[in-house]
Backbone bond lengths (Angstrom), bond angles and torsions (degrees), N, CA, C in turn:
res aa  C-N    CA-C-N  psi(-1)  N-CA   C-N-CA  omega(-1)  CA-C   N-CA-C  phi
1 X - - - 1.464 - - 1.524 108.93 -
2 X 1.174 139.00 119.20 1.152 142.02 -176.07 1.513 95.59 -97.32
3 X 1.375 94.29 157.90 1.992 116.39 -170.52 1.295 110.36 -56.61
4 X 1.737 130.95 -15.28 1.396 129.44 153.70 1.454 145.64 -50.81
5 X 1.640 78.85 -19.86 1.664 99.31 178.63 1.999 112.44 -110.08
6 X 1.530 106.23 -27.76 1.501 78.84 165.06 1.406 143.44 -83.74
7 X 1.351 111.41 -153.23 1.884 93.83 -162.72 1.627 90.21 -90.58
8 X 1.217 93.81 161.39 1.801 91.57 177.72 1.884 108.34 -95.03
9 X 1.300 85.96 164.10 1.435 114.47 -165.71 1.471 95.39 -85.57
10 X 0.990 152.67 -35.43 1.773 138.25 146.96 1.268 103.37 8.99
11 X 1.198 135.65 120.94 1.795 124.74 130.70 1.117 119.04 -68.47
12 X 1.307 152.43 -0.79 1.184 145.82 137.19 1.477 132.61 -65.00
13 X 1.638 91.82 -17.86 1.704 92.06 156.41 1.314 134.23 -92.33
14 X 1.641 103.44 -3.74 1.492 113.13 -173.97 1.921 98.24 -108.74
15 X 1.215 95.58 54.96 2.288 96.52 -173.13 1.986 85.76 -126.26
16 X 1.222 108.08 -4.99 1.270 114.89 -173.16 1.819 93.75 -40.38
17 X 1.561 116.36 164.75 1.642 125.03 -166.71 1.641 87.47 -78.29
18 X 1.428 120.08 -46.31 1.455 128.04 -117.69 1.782 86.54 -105.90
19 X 1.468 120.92 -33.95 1.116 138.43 -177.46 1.253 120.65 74.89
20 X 1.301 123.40 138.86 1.619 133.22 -148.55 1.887 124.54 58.18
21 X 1.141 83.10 -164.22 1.857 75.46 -165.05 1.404 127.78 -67.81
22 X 1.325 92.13 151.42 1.893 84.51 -166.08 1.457 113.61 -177.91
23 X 1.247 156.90 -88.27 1.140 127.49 -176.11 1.805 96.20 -113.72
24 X 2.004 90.98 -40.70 1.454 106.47 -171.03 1.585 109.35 -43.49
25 X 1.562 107.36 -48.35 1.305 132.92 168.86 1.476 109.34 -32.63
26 X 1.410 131.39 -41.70 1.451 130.94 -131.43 1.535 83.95 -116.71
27 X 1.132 117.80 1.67 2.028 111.86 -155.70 1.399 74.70 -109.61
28 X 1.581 126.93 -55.86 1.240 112.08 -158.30 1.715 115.02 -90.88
29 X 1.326 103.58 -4.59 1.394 92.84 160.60 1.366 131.43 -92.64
30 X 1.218 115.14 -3.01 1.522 126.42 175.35 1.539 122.91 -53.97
31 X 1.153 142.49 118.48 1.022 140.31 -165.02 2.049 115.86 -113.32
32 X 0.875 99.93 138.56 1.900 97.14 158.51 1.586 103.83 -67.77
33 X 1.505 132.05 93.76 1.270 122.95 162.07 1.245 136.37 -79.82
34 X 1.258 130.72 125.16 1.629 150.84 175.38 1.450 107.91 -83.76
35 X 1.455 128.68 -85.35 1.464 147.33 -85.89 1.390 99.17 -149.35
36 X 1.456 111.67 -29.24 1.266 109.01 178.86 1.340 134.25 -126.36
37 X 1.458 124.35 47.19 1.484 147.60 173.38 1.395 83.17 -86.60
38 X 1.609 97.09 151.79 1.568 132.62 -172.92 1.720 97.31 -117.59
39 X 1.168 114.85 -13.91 1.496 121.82 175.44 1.761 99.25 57.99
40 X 1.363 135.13 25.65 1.527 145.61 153.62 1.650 108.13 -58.24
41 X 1.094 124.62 142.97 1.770 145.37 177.43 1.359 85.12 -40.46
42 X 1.319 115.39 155.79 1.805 126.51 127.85 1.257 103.99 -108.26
43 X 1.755 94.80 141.19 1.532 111.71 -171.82 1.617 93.62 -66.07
44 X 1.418 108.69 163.08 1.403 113.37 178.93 1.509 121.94 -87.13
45 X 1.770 111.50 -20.50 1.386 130.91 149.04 1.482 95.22 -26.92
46 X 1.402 111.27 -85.90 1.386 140.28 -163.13 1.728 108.11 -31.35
47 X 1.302 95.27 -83.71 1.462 116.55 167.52 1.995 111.50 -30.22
48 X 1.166 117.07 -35.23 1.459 119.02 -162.78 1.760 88.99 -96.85
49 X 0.924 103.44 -24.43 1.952 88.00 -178.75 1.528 117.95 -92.42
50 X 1.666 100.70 -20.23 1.602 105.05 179.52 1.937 93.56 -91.01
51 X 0.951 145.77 -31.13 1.430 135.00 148.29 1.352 124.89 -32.97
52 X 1.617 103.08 -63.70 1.741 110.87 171.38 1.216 110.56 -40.02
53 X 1.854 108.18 -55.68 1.326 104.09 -168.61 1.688 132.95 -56.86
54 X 1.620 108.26 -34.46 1.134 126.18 135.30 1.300 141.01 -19.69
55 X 1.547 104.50 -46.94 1.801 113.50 -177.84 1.690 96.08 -78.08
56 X 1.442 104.59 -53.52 1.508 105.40 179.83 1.599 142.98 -44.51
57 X 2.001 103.87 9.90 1.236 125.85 -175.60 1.549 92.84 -63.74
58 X 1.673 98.40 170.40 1.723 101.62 161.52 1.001 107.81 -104.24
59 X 1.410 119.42 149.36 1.701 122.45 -176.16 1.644 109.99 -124.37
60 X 1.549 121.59 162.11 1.270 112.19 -175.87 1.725 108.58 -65.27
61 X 1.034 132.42 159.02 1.608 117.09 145.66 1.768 87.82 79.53
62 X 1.614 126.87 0.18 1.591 98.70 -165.50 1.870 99.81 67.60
63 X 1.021 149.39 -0.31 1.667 136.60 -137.90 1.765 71.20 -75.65
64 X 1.008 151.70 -111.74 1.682 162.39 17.15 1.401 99.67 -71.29
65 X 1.491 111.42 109.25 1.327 119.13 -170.25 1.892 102.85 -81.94
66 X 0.866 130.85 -24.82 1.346 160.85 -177.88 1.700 107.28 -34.82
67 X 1.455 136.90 115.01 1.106 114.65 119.70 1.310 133.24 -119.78
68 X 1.510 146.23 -170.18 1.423 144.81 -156.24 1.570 95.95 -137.17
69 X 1.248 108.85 132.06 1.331 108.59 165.06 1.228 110.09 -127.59
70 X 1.497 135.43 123.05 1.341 119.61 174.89 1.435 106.93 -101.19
71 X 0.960 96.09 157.92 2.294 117.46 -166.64 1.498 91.97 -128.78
72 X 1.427 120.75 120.62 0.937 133.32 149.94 1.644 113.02 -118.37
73 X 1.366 127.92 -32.56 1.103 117.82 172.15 1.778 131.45 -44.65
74 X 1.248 115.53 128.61 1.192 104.29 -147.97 1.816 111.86 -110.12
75 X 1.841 100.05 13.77 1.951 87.49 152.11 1.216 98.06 -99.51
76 X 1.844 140.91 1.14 1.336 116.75 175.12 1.551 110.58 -82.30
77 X 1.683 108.02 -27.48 1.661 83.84 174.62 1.198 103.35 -94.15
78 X 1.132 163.00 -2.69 1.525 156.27 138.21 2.009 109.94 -31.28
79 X 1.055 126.68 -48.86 1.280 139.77 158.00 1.307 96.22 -45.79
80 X 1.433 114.70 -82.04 1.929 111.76 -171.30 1.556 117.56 -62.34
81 X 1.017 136.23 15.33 1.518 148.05 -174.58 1.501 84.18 -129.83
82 X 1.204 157.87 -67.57 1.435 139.89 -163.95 1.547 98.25 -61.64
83 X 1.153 125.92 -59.58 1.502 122.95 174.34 1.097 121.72 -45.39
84 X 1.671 127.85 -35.88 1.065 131.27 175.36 1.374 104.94 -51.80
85 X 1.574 113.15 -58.26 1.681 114.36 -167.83 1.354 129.11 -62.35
86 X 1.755 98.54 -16.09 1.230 109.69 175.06 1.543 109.60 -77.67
87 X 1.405 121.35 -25.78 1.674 109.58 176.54 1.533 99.32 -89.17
88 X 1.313 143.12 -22.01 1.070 127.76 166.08 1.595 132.90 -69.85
89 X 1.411 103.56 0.45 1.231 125.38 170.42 1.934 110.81 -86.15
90 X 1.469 98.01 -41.34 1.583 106.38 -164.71 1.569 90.23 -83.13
91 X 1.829 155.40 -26.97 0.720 162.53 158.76 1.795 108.52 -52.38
92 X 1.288 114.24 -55.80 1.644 116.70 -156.93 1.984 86.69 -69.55
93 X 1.307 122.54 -53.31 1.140 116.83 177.52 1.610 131.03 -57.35
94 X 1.272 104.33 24.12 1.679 121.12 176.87 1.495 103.17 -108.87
95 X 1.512 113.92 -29.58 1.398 123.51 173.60 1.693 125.49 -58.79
96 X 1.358 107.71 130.42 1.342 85.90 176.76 1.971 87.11 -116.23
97 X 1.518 110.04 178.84 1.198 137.16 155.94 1.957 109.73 37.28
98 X 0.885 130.37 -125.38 1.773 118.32 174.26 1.543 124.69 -40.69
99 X 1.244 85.15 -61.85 1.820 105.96 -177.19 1.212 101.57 -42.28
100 X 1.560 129.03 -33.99 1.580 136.76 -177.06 1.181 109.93 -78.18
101 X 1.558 114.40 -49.71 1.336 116.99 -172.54 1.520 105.23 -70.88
102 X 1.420 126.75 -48.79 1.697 121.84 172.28 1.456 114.92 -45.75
103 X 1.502 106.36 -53.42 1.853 95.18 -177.52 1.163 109.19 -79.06
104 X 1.717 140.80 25.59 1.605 125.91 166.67 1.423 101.18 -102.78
105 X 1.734 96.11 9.89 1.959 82.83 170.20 1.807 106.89 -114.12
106 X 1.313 95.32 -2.77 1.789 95.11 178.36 1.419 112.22 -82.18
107 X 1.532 117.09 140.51 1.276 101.31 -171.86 1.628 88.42 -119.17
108 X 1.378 128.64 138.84 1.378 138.39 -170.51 1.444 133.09 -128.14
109 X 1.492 87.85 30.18 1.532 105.53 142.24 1.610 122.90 173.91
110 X 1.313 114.12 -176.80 1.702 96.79 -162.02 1.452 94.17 -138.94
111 X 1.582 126.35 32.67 1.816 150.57 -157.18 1.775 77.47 -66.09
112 X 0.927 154.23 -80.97 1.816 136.09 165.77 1.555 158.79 -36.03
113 X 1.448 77.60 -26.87 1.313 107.07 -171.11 2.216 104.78 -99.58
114 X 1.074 83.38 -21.94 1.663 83.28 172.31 1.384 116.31 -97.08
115 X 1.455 123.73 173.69 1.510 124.20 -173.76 1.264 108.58 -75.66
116 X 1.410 138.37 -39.12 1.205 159.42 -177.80 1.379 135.00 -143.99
117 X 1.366 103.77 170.64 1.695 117.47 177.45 1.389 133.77 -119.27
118 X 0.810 140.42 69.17 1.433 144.90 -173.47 1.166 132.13 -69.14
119 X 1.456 131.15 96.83 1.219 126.11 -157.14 1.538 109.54 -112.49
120 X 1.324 113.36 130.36 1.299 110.77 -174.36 1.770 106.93 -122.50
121 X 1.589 111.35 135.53 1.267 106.81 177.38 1.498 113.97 -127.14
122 X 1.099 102.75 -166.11 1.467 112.15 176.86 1.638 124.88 -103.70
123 X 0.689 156.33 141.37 2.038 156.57 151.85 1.129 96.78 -113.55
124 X 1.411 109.05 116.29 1.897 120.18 162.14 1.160 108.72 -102.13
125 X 1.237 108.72 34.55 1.929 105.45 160.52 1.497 85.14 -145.51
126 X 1.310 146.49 81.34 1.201 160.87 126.92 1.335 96.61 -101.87
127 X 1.398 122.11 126.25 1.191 137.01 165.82 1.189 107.08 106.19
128 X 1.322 131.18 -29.14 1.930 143.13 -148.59 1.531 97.63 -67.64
129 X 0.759 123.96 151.59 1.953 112.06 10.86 1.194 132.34 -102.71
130 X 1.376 117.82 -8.69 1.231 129.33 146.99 1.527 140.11 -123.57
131 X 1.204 81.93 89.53 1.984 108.52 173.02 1.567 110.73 -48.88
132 X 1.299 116.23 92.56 1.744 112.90 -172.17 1.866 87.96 -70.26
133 X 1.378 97.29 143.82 0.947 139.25 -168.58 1.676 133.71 63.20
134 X 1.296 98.47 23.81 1.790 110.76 -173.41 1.436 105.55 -111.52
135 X 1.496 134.41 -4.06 1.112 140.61 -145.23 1.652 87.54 -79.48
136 X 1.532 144.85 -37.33 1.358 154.45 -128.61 1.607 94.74 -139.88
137 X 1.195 127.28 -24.44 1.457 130.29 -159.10 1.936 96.98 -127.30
138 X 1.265 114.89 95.70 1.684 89.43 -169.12 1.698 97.42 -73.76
139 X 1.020 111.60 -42.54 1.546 125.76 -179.01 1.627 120.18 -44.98
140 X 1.097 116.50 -16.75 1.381 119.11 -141.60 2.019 98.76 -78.90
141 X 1.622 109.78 -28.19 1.598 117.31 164.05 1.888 97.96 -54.41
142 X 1.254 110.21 -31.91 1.814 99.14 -167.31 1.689 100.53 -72.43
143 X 1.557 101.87 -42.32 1.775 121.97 -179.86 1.874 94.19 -42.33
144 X 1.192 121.12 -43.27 1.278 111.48 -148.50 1.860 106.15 -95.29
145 X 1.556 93.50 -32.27 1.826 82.88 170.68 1.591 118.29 -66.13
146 X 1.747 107.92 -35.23 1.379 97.39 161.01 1.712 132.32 -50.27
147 X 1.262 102.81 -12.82 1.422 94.92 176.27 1.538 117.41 -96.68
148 X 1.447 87.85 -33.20 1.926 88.40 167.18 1.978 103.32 -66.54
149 X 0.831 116.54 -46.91 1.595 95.84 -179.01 1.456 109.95 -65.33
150 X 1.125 132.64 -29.92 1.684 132.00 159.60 1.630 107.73 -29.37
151 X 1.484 95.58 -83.43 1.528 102.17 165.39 1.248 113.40 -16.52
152 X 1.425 126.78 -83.27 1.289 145.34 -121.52 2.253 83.21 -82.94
153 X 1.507 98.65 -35.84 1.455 85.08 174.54 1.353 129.60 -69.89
154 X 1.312 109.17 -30.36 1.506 116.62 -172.68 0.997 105.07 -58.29
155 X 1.702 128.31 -49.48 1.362 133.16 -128.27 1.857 91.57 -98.01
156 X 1.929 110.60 -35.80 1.436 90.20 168.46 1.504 123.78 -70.58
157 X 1.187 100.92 -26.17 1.787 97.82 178.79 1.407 100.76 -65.84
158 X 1.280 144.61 -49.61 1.654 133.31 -173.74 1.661 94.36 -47.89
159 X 1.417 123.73 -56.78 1.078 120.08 -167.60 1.213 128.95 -72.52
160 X 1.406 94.34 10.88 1.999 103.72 171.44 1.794 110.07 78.53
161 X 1.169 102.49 16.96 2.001 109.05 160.34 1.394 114.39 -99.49
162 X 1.514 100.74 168.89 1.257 106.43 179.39 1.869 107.27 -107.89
163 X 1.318 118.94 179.97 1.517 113.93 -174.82 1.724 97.43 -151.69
164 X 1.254 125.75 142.76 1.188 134.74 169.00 1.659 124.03 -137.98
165 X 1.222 97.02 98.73 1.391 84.90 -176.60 1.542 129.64 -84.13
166 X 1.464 141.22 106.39 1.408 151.94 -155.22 1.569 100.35 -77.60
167 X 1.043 123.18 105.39 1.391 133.58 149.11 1.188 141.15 -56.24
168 X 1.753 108.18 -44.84 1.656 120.68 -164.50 1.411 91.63 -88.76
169 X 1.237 129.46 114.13 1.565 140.31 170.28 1.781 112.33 179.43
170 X 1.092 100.37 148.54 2.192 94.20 171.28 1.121 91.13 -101.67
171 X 1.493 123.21 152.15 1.289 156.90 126.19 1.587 103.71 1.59
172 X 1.575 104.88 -74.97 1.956 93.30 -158.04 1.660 87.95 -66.60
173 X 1.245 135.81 -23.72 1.813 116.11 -163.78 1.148 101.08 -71.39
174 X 1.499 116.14 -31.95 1.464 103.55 179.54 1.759 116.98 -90.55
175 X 0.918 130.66 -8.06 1.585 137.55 176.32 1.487 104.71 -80.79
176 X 1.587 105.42 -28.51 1.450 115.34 175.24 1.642 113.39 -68.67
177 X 1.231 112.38 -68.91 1.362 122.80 -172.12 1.756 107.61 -76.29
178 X 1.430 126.45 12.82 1.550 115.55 161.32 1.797 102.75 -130.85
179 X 1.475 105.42 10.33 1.628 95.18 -171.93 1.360 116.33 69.86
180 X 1.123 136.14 45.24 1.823 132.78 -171.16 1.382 80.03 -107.35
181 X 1.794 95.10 128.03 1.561 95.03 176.39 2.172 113.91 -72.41
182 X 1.209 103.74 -178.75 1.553 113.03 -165.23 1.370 105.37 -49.97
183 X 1.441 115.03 -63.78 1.741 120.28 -171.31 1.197 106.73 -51.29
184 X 1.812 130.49 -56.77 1.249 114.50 168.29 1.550 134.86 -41.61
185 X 1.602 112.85 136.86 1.498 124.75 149.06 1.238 142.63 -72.68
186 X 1.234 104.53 108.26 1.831 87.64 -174.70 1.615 104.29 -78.68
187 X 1.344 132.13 115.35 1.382 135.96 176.08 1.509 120.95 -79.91
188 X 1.469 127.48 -57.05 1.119 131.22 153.23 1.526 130.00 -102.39
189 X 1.478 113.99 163.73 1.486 120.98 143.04 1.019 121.51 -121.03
190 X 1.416 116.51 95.99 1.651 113.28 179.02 1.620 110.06 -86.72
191 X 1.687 103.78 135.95 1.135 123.02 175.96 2.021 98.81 -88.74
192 X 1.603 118.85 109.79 1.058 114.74 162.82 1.601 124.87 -116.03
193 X 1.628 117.02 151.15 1.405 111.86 173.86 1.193 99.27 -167.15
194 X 1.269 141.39 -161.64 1.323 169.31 94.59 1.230 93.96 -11.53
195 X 1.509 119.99 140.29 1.439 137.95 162.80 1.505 115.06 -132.41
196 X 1.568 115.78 149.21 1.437 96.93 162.82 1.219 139.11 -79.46
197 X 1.423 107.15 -10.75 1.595 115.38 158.63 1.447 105.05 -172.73
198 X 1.599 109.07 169.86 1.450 129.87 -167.23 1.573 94.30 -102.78
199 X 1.118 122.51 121.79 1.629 128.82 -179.30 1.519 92.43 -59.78
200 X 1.758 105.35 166.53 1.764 92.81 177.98 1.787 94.09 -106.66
201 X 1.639 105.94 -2.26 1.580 86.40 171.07 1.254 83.87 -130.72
202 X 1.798 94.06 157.78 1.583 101.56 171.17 1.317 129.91 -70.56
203 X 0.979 127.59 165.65 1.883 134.34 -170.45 1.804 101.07 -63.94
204 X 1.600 96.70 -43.34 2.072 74.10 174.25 0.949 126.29 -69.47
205 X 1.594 127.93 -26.92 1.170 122.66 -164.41 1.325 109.85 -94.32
206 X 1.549 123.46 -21.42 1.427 121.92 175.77 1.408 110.09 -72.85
207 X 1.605 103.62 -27.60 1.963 88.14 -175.88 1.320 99.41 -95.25
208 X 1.232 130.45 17.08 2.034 128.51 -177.15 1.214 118.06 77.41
209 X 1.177 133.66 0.64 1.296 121.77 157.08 1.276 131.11 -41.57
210 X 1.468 122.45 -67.07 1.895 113.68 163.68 1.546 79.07 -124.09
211 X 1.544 98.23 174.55 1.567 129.49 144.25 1.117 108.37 -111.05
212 X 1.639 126.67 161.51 1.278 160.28 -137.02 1.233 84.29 -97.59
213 X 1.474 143.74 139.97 1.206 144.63 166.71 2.355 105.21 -84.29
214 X 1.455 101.79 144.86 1.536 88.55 171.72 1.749 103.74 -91.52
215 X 1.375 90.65 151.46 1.642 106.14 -172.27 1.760 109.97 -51.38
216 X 1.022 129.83 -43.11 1.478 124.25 179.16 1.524 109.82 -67.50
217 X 1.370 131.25 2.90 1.525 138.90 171.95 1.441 99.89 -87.91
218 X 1.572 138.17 -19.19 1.010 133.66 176.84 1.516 126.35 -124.07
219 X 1.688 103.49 -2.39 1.407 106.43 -173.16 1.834 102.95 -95.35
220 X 1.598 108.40 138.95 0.864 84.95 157.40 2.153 109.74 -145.80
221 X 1.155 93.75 -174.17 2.040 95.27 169.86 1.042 128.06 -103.52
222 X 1.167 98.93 152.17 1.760 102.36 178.20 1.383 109.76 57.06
223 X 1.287 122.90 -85.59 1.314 132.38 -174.05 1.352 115.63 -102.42
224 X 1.548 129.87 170.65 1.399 130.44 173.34 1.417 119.19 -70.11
225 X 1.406 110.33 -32.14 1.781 102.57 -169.13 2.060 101.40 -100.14
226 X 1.415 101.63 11.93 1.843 107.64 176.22 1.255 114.35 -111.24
227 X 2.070 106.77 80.82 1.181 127.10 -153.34 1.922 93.62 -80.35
228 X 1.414 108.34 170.59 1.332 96.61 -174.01 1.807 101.75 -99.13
229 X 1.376 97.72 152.75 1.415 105.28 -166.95 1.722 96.35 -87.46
230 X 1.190 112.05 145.36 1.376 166.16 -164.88 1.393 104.37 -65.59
């Protein structure tokens, strides 16, 4: 059993109702993965239930604005990993002095090093022309692919994978290099595989970039500025 699969050491993951591991378990062991794909197959069993699980988000309107593309071919993610480095290049040079020196040790993404690519976007004319409940919220189709990629994380971490989601990229390079027609968004690129383990802290906070804020720094009542007392 590699460290992906046991329960995590959180006490906030062990407050679960039912006690021991279980979903609470699965939220807090989930990681942003880099560094530690084994680059091993996912069974296609595998792959089809952490997708399902994905489809099974709730969406506004019912729309499921959502589709999945998986990339396994490997000069298209070799192409999207050179591009990647090129915006992580145009980013690191905004840095001055620490902040520079901390992020030349983060590495922010693993587009090779994992089995696959999964790209999930958006269509805001799925459902149209009238998406019940988007009429007040234009965003709220974007609200909902985030929840299918939620999904889609949980369900590989239960299943003992890792997930990375790639940020540094534009829109048209990637609509370019998979054919996503114009109206679509490409929202993520998840890097998925098998890993040999889930770090127990995440990569920002171990190399100092942020720390994790505690929940009473952000909760508050009734109103926004009636923070909860201590």
């Amino acid at each position: 059993m590699t460290s992906a699969q046991h329960p995590s050491t959180n006490p906030a993951a062990q407050e679960s109702p039912r006690g021991g591991p279980g979903l609470y378990d699965v939220m807090h062991r989930r990681r942003d993965t880099r560094a530690e794909f084994t680059g091993e197959p996912v069974p296609e069993a595998v792959l089809r239930r952490v997708l399902a699980a994905a489809h099974a988000a709730p969406s506004v309107g019912l729309s499921q604005p959502w589709d999945f593309v998986v990339v396994r071919d490997e000069s298209t993610r070799r192409a999207f990993r050179d591009h990647v480095h090129a915006e992580r290049s145009v980013f690191a040079a905004q840095l001055d002095g620490e902040r520079a020196e901390v992020f030349s040790r983060i590495k922010i993404e693993g587009v090779l090093e994992s089995s696959l690519g999964i790209v999930v976007t958006y269509d805001p004319e799925r459902g149209s022309p009238a998406v019940l409940g988007r009429h007040a919220i234009a965003d709220a189709g974007l609200y909902s692919v985030c929840l299918a990629i939620q999904n889609l994380w949980l369900a590989a971490t239960a299943e003992g994978l890792g997930v990375g989601w790639v940020s540094f990229y534009r829109e048209d390079f990637l609509r370019h290099l998979l054919g996503i027609p114009g109206r679509v968004r490409p929202v993520a690129w998840l890097c998925v595989g098998p890993v040999r383990n889930l770090p127990d802290t995440p990569d920002l906070e171990r190399h100092g970039w942020r720390s994790r804020l505690p929940l009473d720094d952000v909760l508050h009542q009734e109103r926004y500025s009636q923070r909860t007392s201590r």
